[in-house]
C-alpha positions in Angstrom: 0.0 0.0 0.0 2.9 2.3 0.7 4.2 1.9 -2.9 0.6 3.0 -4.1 1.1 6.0 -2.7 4.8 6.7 -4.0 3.7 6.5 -7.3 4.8 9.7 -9.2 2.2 11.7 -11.8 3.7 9.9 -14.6 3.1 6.3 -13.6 -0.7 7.3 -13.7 -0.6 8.5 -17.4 -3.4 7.2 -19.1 -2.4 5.1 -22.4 -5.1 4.0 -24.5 -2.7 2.4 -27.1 -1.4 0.2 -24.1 -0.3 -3.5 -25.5 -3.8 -5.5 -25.0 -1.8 -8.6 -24.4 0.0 -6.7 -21.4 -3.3 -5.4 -20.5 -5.2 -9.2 -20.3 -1.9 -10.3 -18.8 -2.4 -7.6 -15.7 -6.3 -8.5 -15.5 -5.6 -12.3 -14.9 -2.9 -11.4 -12.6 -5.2 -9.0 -10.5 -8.4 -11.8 -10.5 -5.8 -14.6 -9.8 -5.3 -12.3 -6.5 -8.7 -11.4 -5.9 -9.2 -15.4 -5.9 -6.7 -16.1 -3.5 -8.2 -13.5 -0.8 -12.2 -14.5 -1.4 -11.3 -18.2 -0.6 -10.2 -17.2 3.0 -13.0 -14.5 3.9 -14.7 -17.2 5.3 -12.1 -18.4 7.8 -9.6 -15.0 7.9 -7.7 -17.0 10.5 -6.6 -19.6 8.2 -5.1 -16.7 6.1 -1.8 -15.3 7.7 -0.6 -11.6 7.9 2.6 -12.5 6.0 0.1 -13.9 3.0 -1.7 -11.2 2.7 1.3 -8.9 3.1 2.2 -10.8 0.4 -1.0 -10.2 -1.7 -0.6 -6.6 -1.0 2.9 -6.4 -2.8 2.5 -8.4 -5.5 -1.2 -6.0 -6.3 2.2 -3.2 -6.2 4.0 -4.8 -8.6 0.5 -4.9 -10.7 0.0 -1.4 -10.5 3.4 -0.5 -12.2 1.4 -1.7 -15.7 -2.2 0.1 -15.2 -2.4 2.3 -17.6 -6.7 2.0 -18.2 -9.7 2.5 -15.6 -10.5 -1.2 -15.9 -7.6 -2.3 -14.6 -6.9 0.4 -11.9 -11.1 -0.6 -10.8 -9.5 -4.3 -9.6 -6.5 -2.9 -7.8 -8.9 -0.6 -6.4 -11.4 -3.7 -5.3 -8.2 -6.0 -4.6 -7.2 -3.3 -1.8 -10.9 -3.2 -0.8 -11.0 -7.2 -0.2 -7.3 -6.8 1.6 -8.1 -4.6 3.5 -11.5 -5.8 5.2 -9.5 -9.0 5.3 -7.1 -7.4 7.2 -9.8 -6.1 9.6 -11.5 -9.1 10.3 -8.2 -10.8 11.5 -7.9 -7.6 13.6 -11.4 -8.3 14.9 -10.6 -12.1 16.1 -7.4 -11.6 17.8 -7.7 -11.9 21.7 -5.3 -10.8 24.4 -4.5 -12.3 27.0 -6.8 -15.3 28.0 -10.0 -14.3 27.0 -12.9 -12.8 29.3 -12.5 -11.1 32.5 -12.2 -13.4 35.8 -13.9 -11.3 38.3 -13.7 -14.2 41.0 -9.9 -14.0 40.4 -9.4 -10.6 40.5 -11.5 -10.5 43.6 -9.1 -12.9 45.0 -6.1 -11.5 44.5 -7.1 -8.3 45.6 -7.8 -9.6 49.0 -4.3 -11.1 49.6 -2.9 -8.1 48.6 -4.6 -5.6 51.0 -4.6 -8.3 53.7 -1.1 -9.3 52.8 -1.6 -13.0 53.2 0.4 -15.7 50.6 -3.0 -18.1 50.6 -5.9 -16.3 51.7 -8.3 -19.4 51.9 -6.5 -21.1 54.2 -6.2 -18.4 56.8 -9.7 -16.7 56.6 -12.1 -18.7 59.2 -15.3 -19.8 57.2 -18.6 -18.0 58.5 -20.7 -20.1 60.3 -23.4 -20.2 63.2 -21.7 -19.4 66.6 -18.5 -19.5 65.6 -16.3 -16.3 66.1 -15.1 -14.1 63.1 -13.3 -11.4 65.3 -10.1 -13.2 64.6 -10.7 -12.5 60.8 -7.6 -10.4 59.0 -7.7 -6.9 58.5 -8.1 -5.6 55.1 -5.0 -2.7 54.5 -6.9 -0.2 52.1 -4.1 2.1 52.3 -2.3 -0.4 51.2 -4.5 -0.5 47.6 -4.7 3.1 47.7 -0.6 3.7 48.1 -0.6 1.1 44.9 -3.5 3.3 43.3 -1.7 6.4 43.9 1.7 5.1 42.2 0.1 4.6 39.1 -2.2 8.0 38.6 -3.0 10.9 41.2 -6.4 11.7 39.6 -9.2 12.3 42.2 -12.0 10.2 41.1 -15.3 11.8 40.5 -18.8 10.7 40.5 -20.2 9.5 37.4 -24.1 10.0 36.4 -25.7 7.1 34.4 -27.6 8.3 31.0 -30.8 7.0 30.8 -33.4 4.7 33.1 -31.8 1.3 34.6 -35.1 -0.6 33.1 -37.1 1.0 30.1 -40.5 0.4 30.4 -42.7 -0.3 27.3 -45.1 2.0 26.1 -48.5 0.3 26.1 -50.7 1.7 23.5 -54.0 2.9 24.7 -57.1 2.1 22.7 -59.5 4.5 23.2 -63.0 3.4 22.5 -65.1 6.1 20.1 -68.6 6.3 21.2 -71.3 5.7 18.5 -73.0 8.8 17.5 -76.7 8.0 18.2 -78.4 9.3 14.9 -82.2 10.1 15.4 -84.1 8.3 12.7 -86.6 11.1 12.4 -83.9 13.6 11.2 -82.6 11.0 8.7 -83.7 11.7 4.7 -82.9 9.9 1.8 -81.0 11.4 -1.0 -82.9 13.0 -3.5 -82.7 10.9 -7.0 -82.5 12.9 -9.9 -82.9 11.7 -13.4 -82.0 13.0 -16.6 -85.6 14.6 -17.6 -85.5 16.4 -13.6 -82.3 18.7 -14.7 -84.3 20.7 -17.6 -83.6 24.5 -19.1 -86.6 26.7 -19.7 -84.6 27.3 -23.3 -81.1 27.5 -24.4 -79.8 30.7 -22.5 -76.3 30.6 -24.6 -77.8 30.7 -27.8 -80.7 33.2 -27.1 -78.1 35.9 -25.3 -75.4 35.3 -28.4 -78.0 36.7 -31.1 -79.1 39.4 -28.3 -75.0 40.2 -28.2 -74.9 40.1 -32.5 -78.2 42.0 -32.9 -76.9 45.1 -30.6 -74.0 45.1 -31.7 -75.6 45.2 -35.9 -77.2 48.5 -34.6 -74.4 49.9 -32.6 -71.4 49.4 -35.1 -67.7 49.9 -33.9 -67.9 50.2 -30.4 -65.2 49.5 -27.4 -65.1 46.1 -26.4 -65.3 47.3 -22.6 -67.8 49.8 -23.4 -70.1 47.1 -25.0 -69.5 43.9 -22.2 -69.1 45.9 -18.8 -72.3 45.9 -17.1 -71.2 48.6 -14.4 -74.0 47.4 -11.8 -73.0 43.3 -12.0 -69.8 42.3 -12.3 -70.9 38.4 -12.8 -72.9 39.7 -16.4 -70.4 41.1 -17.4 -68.0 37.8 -17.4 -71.3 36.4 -19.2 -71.2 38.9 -21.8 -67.6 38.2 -22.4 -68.3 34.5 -23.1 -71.1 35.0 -25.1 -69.2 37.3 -27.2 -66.1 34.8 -27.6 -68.7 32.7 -29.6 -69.0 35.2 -32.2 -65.5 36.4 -32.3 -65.0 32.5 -32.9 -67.7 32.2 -35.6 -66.1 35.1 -37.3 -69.3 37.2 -37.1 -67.6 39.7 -34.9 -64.2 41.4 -35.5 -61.6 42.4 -32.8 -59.0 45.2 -33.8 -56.9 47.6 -32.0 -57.7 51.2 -33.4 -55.1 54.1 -32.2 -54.8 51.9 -29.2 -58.2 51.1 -28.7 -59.9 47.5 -28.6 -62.6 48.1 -31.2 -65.4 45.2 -31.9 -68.0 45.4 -34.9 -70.1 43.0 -37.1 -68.6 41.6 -40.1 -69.0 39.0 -42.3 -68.0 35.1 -41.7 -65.3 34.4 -43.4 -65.7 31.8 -46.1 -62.9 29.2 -47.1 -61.7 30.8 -50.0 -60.7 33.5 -47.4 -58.4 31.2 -45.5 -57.0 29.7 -48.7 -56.3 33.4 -49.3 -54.2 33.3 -46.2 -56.5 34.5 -43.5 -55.8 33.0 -40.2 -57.7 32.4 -37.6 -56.0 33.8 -33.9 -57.0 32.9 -30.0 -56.6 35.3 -27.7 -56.8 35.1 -23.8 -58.6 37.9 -22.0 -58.1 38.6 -18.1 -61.1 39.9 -16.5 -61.3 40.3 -12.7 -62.6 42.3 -10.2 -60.2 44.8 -10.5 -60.3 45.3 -14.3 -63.9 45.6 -14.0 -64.0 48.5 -11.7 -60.6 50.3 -13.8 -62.8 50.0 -16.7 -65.7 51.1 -15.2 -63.5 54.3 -14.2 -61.0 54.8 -17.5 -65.0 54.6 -19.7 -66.6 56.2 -17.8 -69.3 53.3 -18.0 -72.4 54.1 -16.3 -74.8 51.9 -18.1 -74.7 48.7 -19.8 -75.0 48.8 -23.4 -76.7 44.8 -23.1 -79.5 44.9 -21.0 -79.8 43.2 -17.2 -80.3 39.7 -17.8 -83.1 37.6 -15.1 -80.9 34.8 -13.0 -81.2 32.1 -14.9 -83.8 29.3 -13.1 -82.6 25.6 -13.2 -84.7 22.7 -12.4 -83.9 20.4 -10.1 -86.2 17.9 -8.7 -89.3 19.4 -7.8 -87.2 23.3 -7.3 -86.2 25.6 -8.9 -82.7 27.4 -8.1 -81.6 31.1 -9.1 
């Protein structure tokens, strides 16, 4: 791995024109390594350090002749696998003899403080009537002179984070009363059919011909001057729709005249006039509340030029609604 990082800028020149039979010669090389190292991931223990050591310098050697991403991608994975190999033999060695005696180290530290050879044989066994006052001392300044020898650190108190059990949250189920419905208050949908939703006549095409026959009579006029109903903002919405109908039909003109939308009768165009090269253009008007009341101010609009129109009535059922 140290010889990886040695490498100087030029030994990582990429050659496309590289020998191909050099090139297959370093890709068996490298899986022929890769091999060796995947057999033993299993049981790292059978694998020595000197091995892999090995592995590792002869993957050097390899990367003297990389010249092409392929081939730097498996010294890059070989390293990879040598490397967690490397951990997991880290992983199973063990100092020492394995766990923690406590009983030992229990035992020990009594004949030290109580600076006895063999402990067990001197210190009387507890039982019923029997006398323990001959029982020897325990020399903590003894421990704590052997403490002190090895660090002069006062000890502190230490807090434990967190609960010494957790308890487990029980989810609580809480039961929903029924709402008690009164039967007298309940009603059954109202079925409607197809002959139930009726039109006392076609309101779109009557109030188009009302918008083409004023506007016959009128002539030019401003197309704010003609649609704003200054005493009903939702009519005059309507009267926009109805008028994109015959704007659409080409019965109605829209032009721009010294800056002014103008809007006058005129007659449909016929299909020798689009062969001609007439096109037909959409435009998209914005009409809210606010343009309604600016036009109402700029115009000077204080009547409409299409007459108040009734709420249209719609059956439903046995109603009517406005």
């Amino acid at each position: 791995m140290a010889d990886h990082e040695m490498d100087t800028a030029d030994d990582l020149v990429f050659d496309p024109d590289q020998d191909p039979e050099e090139k297959r010669e370093v890709r068996q090389n490298y899986r022929s390594l890769a091999r060796k190292i995947e057999e033993h991931q299993g049981n790292p223990n059978d694998y020595t350090a000197t091995e892999l050591l090995s592995q590792v310098h002869e993957a050097d050697k390899l990367f003297n002749k990389v010249k092409g991403p392929q081939e730097a991608t498996l010294d890059s994975h070989l390293l990879l696998m040598a490397s967690n190999m490397g951990a997991q033999k880290a992983r199973a060695m063990k100092s020492g003899s394995g766990a923690f005696d406590i009983d030992d180290f229990v035992s020990k530290l009594l004949r030290f403080i109580s600076g006895q050879k063999n402990l067990e044989d001197d210190l009387p066994e507890d039982s019923d009537g029997e006398d323990v006052s001959d029982q020897p001392t325990l020399d903590w300044d003894r421990i704590g002179r052997k403490a002190m020898a090895k660090s002069r650190r006062i000890p502190a108190l230490g807090f434990m984070l967190g609960p010494l059990t957790i308890e487990q949250k029980k989810r609580t189920q809480v039961k929903r009363s029924k709402l008690e419905k009164n039967k007298e208050d309940e009603r059954k949908p109202q079925e409607l059919k197809e002959e139930d939703i009726s039109r006392s006549q076609n309101e779109t095409t009557k109030n188009v011909a009302t918008l083409k026959a004023i506007l016959d009579e009128l002539g030019p006029v401003n197309i704010f001057t003609f649609v704003v109903n200054p005493n009903d903002f939702a009519q005059s919405v309507e009267n926009i729709f109805y008028l994109s109908f015959l704007i659409r039909d080409g019965t109605v003109a829209f032009e721009t005249q010294d800056g002014e939308p103008i809007i006058y009768s005129c007659e449909q165009p016929k299909d020798e006039d689009y062969e001609g090269g007439l096109q037909k253009r959409q435009m998209v008007l914005e009409f809210d509340m606010a343009t309604w009341k600016r036009a109402i101010e700029v115009f000077n609009i204080t009547e409409a030029t299409i007459p108040q129109r009734p709420p249209a009535q719609t059956r439903l059922g046995d109603k009517w609604y406005g």
